[in-house]
C-alpha positions as CSV (number, residue, x, y, z in Angstrom):
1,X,91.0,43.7,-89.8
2,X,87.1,45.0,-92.8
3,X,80.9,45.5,-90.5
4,X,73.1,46.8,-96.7
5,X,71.4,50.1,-98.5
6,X,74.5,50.7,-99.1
7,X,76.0,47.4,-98.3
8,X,76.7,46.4,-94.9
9,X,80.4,47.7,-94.9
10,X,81.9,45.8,-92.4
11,X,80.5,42.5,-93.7
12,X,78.6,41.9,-90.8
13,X,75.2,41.1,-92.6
14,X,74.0,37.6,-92.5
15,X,72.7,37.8,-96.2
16,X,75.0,38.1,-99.3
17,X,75.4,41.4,-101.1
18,X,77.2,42.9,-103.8
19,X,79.0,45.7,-103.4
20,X,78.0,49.2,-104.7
21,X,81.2,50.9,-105.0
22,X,84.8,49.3,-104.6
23,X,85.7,49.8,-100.6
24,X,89.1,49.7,-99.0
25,X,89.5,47.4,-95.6
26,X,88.2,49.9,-93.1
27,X,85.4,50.7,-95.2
28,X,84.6,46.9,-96.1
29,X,84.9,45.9,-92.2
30,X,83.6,48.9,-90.7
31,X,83.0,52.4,-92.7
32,X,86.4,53.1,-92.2
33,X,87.0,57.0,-92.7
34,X,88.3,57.9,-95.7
35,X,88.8,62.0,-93.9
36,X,92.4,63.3,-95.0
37,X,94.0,63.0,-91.6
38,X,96.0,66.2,-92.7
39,X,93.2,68.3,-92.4
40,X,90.8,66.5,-89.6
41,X,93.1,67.1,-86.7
42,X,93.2,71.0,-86.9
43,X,89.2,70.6,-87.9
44,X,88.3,69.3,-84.8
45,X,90.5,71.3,-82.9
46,X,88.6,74.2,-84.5
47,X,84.8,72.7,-83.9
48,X,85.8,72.1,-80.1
49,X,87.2,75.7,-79.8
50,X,90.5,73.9,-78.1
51,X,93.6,76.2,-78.2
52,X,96.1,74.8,-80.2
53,X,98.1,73.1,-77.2
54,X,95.1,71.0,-75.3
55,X,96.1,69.9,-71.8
56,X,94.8,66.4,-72.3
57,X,97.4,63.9,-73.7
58,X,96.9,60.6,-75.5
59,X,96.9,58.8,-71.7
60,X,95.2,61.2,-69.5
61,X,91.7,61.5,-68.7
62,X,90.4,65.0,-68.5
63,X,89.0,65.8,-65.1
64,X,85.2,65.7,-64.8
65,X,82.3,65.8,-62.3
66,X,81.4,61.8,-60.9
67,X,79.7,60.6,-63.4
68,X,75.9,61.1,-62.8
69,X,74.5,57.1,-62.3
70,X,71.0,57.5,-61.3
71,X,70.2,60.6,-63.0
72,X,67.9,59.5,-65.4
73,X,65.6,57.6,-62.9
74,X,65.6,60.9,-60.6
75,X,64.7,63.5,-63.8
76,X,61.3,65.3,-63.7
77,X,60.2,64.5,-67.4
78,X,60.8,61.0,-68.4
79,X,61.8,59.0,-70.4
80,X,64.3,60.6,-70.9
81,X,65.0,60.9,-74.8
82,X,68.7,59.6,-76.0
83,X,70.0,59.6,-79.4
84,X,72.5,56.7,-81.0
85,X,74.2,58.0,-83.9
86,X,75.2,54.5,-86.1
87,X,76.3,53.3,-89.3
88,X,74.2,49.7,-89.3
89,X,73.0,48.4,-92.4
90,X,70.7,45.0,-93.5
91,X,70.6,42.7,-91.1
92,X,72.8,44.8,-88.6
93,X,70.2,47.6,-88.6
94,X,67.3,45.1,-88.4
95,X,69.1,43.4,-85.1
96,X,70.1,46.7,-83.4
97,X,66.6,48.3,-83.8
98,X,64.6,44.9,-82.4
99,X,67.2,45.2,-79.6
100,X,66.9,49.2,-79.2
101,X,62.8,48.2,-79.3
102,X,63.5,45.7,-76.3
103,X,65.5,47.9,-74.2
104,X,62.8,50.6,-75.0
105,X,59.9,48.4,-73.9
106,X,62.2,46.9,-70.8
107,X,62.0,50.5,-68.7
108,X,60.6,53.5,-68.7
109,X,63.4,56.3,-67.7
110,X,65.3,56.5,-71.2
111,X,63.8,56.1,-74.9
112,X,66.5,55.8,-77.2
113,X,66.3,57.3,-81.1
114,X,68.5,55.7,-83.8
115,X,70.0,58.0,-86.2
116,X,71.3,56.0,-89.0
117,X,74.6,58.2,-90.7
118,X,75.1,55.6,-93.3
119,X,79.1,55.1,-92.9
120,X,81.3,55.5,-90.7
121,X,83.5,58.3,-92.6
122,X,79.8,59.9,-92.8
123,X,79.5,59.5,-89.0
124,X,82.8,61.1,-88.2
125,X,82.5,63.7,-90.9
126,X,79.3,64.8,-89.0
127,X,80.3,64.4,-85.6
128,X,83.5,66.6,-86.0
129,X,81.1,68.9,-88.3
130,X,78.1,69.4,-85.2
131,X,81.2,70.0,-82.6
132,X,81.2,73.5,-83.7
133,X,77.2,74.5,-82.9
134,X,75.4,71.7,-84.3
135,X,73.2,68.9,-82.4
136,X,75.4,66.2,-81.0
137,X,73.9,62.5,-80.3
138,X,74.6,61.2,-76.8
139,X,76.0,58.0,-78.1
140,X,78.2,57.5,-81.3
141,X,79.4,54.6,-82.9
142,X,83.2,55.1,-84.3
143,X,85.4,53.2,-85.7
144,X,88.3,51.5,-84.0
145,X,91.1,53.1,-85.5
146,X,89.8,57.0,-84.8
147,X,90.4,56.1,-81.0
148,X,92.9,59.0,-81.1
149,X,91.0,61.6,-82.8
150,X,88.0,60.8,-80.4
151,X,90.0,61.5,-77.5
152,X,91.9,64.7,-79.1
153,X,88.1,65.9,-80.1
154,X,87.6,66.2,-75.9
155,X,83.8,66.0,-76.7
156,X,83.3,62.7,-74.9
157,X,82.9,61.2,-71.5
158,X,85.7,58.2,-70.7
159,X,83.7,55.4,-70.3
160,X,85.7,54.3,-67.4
161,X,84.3,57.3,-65.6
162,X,80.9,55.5,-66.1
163,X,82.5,51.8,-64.6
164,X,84.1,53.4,-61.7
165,X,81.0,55.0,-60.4
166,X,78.5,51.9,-61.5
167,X,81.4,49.5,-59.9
168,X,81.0,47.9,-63.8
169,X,82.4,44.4,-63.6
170,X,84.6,43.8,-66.7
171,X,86.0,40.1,-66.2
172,X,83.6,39.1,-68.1
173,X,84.8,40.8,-71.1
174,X,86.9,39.5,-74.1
175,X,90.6,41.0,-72.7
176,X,91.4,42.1,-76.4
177,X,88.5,43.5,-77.1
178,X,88.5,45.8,-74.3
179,X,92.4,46.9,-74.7
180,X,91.5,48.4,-78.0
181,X,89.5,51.0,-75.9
182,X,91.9,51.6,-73.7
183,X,94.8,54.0,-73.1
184,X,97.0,54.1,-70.1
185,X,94.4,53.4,-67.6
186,X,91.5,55.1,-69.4
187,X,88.4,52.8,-71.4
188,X,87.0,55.4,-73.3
189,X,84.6,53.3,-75.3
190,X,83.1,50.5,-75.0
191,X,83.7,47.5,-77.4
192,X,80.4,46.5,-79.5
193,X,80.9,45.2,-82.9
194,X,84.3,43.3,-82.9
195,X,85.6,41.0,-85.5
196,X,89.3,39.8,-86.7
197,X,90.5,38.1,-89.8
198,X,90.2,34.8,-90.8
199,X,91.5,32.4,-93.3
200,X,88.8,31.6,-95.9
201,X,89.5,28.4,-98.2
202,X,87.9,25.5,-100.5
203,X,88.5,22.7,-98.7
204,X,87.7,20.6,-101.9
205,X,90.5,22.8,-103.3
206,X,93.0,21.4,-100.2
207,X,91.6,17.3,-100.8
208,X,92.7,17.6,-104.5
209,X,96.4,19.1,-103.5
210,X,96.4,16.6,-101.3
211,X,96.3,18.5,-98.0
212,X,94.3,17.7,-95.0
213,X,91.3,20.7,-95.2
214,X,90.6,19.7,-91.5
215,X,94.0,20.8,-90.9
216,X,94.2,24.8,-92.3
217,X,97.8,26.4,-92.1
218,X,98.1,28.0,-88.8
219,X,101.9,29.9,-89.7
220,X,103.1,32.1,-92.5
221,X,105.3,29.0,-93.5
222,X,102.4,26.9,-93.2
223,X,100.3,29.2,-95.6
224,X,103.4,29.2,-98.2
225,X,103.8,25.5,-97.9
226,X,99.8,25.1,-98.7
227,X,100.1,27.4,-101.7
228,X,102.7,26.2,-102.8
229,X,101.5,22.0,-102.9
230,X,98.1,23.8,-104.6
231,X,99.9,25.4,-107.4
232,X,102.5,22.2,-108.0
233,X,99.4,20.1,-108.0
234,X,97.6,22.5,-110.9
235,X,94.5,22.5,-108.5
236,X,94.8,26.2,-109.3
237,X,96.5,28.8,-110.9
238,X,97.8,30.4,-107.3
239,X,97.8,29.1,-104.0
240,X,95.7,31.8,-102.6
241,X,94.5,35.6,-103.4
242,X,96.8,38.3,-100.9
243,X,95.1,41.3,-100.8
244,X,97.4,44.6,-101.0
245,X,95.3,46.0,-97.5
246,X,97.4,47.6,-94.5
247,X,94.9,45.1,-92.3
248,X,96.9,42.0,-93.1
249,X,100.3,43.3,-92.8
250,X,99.3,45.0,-89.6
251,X,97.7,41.9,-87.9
252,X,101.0,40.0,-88.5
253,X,102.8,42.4,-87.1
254,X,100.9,41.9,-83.6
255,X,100.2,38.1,-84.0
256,X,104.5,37.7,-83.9
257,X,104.4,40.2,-80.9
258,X,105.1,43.7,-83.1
259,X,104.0,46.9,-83.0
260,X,102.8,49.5,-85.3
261,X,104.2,53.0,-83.1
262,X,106.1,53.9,-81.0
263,X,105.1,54.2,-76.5
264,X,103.5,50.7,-76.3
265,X,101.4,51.0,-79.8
266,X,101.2,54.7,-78.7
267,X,98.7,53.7,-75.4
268,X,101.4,54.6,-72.9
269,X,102.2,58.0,-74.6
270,X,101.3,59.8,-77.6
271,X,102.5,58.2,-80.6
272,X,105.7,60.0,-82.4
273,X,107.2,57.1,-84.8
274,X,106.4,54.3,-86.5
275,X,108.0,51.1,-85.2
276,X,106.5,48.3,-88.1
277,X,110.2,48.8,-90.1
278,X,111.1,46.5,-87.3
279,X,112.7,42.9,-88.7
280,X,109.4,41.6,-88.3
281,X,108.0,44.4,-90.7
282,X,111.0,43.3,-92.8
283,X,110.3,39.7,-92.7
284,X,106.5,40.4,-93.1
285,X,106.7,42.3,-96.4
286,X,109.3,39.9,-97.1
287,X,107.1,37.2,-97.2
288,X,104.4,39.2,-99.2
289,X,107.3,39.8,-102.0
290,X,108.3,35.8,-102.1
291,X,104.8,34.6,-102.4
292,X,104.2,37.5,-105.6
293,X,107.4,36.4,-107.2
294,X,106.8,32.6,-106.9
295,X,103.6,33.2,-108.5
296,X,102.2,31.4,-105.3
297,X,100.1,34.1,-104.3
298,X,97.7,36.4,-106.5
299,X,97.8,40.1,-105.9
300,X,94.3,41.1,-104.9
301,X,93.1,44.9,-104.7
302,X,91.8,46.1,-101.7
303,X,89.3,48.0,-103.2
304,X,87.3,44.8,-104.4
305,X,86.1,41.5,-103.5
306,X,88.4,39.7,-106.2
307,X,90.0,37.6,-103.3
308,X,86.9,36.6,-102.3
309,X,85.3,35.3,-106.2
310,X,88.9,34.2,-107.0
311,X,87.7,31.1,-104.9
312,X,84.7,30.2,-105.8
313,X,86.1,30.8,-109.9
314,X,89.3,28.2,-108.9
315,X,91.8,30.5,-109.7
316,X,93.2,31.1,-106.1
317,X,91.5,28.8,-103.3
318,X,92.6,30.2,-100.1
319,X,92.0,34.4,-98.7
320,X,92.7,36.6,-95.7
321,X,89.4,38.0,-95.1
322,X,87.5,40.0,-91.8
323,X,85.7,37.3,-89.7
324,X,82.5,40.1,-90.3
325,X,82.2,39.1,-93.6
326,X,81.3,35.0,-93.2
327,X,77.5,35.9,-94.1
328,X,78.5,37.5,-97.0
329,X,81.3,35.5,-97.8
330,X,79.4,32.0,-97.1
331,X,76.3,33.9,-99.4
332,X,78.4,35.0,-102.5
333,X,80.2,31.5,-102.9
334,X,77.2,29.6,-101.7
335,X,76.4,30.0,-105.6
336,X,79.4,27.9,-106.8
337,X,78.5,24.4,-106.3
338,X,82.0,22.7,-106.3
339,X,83.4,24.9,-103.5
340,X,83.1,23.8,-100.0
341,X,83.9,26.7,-97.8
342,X,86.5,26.2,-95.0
343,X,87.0,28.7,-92.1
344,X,89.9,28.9,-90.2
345,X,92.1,30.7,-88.2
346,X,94.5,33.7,-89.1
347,X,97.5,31.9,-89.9
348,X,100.5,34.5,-88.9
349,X,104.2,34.7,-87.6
350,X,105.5,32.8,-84.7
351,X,105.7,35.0,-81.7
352,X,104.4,35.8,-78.2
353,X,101.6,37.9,-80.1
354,X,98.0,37.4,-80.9
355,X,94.9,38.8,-83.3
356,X,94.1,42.0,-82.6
357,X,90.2,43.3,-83.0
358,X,88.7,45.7,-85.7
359,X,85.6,47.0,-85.2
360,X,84.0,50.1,-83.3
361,X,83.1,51.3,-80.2
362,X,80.4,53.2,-78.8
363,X,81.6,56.7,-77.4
364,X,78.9,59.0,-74.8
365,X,79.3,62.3,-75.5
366,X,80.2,65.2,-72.6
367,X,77.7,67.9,-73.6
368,X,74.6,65.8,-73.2
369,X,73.3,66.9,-69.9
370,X,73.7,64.8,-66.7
371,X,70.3,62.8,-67.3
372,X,70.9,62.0,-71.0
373,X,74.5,60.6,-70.0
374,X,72.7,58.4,-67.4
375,X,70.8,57.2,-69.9
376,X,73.6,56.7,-72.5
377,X,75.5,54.4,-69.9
378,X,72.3,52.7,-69.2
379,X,71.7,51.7,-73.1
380,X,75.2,50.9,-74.1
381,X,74.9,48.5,-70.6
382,X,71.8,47.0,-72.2
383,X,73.7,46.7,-75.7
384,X,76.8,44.9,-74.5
385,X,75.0,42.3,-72.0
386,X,75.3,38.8,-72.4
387,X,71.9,38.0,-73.8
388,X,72.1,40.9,-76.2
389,X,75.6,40.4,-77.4
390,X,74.6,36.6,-78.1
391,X,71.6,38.0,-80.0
392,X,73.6,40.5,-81.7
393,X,76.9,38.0,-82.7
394,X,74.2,35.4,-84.0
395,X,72.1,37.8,-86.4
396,X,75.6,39.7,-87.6
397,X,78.9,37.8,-87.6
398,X,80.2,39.9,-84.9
399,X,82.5,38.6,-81.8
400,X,80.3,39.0,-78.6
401,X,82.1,40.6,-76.7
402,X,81.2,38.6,-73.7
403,X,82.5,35.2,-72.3
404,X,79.0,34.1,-70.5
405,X,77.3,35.0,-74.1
406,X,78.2,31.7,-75.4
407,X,76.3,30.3,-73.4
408,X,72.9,31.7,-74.7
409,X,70.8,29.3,-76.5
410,X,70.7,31.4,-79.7
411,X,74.3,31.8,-79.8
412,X,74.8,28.1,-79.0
413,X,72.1,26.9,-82.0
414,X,74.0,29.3,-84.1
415,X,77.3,27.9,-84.1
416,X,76.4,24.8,-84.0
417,X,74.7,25.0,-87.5
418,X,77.9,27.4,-88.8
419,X,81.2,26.3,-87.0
420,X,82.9,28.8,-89.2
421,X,81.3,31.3,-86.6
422,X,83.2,30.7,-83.5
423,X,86.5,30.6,-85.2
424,X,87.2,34.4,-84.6
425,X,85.9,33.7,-81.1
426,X,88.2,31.4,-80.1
427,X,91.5,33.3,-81.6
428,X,90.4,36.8,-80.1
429,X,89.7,34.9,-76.6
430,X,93.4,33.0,-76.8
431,X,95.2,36.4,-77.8
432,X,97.1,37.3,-75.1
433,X,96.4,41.5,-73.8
434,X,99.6,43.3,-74.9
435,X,100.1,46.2,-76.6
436,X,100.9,44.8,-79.8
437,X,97.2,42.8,-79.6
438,X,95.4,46.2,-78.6
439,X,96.3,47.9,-81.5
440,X,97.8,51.0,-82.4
441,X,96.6,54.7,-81.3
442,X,97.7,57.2,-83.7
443,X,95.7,60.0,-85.3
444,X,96.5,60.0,-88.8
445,X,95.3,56.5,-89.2
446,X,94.2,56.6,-92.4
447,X,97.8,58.3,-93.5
448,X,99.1,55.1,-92.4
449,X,97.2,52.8,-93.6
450,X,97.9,54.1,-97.1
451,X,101.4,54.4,-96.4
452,X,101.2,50.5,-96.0
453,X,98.9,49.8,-98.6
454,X,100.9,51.8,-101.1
455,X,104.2,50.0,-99.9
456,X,102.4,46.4,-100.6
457,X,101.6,47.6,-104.3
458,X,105.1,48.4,-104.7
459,X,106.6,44.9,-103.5
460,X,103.5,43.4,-106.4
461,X,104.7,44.8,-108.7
462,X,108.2,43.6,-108.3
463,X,109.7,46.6,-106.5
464,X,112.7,45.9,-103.7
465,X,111.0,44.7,-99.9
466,X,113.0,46.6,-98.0
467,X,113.4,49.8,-99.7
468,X,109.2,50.1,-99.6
469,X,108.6,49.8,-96.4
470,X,111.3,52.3,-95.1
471,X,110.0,54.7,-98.0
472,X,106.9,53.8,-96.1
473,X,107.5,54.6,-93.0
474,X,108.9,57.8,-93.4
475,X,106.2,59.3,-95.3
476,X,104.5,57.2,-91.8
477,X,106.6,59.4,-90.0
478,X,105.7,62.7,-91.7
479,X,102.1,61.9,-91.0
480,X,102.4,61.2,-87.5
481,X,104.5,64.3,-87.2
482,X,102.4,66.7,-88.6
483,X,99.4,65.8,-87.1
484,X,101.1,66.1,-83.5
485,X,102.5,69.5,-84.3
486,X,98.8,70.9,-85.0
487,X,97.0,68.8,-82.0
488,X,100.1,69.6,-79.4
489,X,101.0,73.0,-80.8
């Protein structure tokens, strides 16, 4: 699924850039944290003072005052001062300041100050560290995936406390984008940067193998069947670069109707076992293992960008890539002239499933006091409108988040001059809402992912399908284990 000083590190920028340091999927699509999940959960317990059994659960909400609408028009000393805690670089930060400026400039009850942490891990990392005494913002920007350890911090206010009291109309929304926020019947952020993955590919590439390039695969055979006409036609060496990333394997598993835990992709309960050893899971790695054998696929590390120059060098025409990334993808093989870059949707599994989103959300935080919450609602309102989402989706890559926003004129003039664009649109707005296209909710995400990664490396280098992913979920298993036993006691 992955959004620059450093460089923008979910891809979201619209200019090219290299990057500085290798980054994994979650860093590459969104600053994904990189915090040892072993050690977090019982950290945050500690900065939040929480006894080692807290009463709130993975679907509960914890009880709370109405939330306080209004209060930041009725304070004595306004505007009221707000703080955004983010981790926007490039063109990402240039957008969300010029809309920050406008929503500034638009009223005069709440001035908002962006704090800029860099990266997500870095935002997390000092969020959990000011939990114990330090100066929290009243807004922060996390990452999809840390939906769980957000809600096991207790630090912030459910956003659906917010919609409940403003009567916050949500048909409007994207029905995937706002699942990912939501457990049981609790939103507890709201969706603002969304993207999914894409298939990236020289369509020059497809006309010499004699494939249709208006016509992308749209199914795992499909993709095998491409790869495989490419390589018997020597247009290239492989059919296409697979990168060894947990993001593809895991947005298979929902597009054929799969889960990654257990109670509903743990949103109906707290997550206790892993469920992507499934015969999909099999099938899935399966397929990774026949396309590495048949030398129809080039094993690409997640840690780089190889998939992405192994186009525009001919050595593999066709990638899996984060629909946040088409500035910088578009930019870096803009420079080699005899590719012409094709954009199309994820191909995946059969199955009643869909894409699911990457991303992050933006969280208001419980120990600002009533005013500042007020005014937290009142920003992220501005942030996720229509007019700004269009604004925000045309200047970064991103998904907007809203249906009417397609309708705005810079939107519109955007698309229309880069097709490739609207492609992650369309898929996220055709996914079904299921459990398996919310996405899972576990806390030691990041054990996971590796558990999957690692698992993918094995089947590369030639190592038995089936016997990797079970070792993989069981140390999956042990992750998810341990950090229940410290959260629940």
């Amino acid at each position: 699924m992955p959004e620059s000083n450093q460089p923008d590190t979910s891809g979201r920028g619209e200019q090219a850039w290299l990057p500085r340091k290798p980054l994994d999927r979650r860093s590459f699509l969104a600053g994904a944290t990189t915090l040892a999940s072993a050690g977090l959960a019982s950290s945050v317990l500690a900065a939040c003072g929480a006894s080692p059994k807290p009463k709130t659960t993975a679907t509960s909400t914890p009880k709370a005052a109405a939330f306080p609408i209004g209060a930041a028009a009725r304070a004595s000393g306004k505007p009221v001062g707000i703080t955004l805690w983010h981790s926007m670089q490039s063109a990402n930060l240039e957008a969300l300041t010029t809309m920050t400026d406008q929503f500034n400039a638009s009223q005069g009850d709440v001035r908002v100050t962006l704090v800029n942490q860099n990266s997500y891990p870095d935002t997390l990392s000092l969020y959990t560290a000011a939990l114990a005494g330090g100066n929290l913002p009243d807004v922060v920007q996390i990452e999809s995936e840390d939906l769980q350890l957000m809600i096991d911090t207790r630090s912030v206010v459910p956003a659906q406390s917010a919609i409940d009291a403003d009567h916050y109309d949500l048909s409007d929304f994207l029905g995937v984008t706002v699942s990912y926020f939501r457990v049981g019947s609790t939103l507890w952020a709201m969706p603002f940067n969304i993207s999914s993955q894409v298939l990236y590919y020289d369509q020059n590439a497809f006309t010499h193998a004699g494939l249709d390039p208006s016509k992308p695969p749209t199914t795992l055979d499909g993709l095998r069947g491409a790869a495989n006409k490419i390589v018997q036609a020597k247009v290239a060496k492989y059919g296409m670069a697979l990168k060894l990333s947990p993001s593809t394997f895991d947005e298979w598993l929902a597009m054929g109707g799969g889960t990654l835990v257990n109670n509903s992709n743990g949103r109906q309960g707290r997550a206790t076992r892993v469920t992507f050893d499934s015969s999909l899971g099999k099938s899935i790695i399966g397929f990774y293992a026949q396309m590495f054998s048949s030398h129809l696929a080039q094993p690409a590390s997640a840690t780089t960008y190889d998939n992405l120059v192994a186009i525009g060098n001919g050595i593999s025409p066709m990638t899996l890539e984060t629909s946040a990334a088409l500035g910088t993808v578009a930019g870096l093989l803009g420079g080699y002239k005899q590719v012409k870059l094709g954009v199309g949707p994820m191909p995946g599994p059969t199955g009643n499933g869909g894409v699911y989103v990457g991303g992050a959300g933006l969280y208001m935080v419980s120990k600002s006091p009533p005013e500042r919450q007020d005014g937290a609602w009142q920003y992220i309102k501005y942030l996720i409108a229509p007019a700004q989402q269009a604004t925000w989706a045309a200047a970064s890559g991103y998904v907007p988040v809203r249906k009417s926003a397609v309708d705005v004129p810079v939107l519109k003039a955007r698309w229309a001059s880069l097709p490739g664009f609207r492609v992650a649109y369309d898929q996220i707005l055709s996914s079904p809402v299921t459990a398996a296209t919310a996405g899972a909710v576990m806390g030691p995400a990041n054990q996971i992912d590796t558990a999957i990664q690692d698992a993918l490396t094995s089947v590369s280098q030639g190592r038995p399908a089936a016997a990797t992913l079970a070792q993989a979920a069981a140390t999956a298993n042990q992750a998810l284990s341990s950090y229940n036993s410290r959260v629940q006691g």
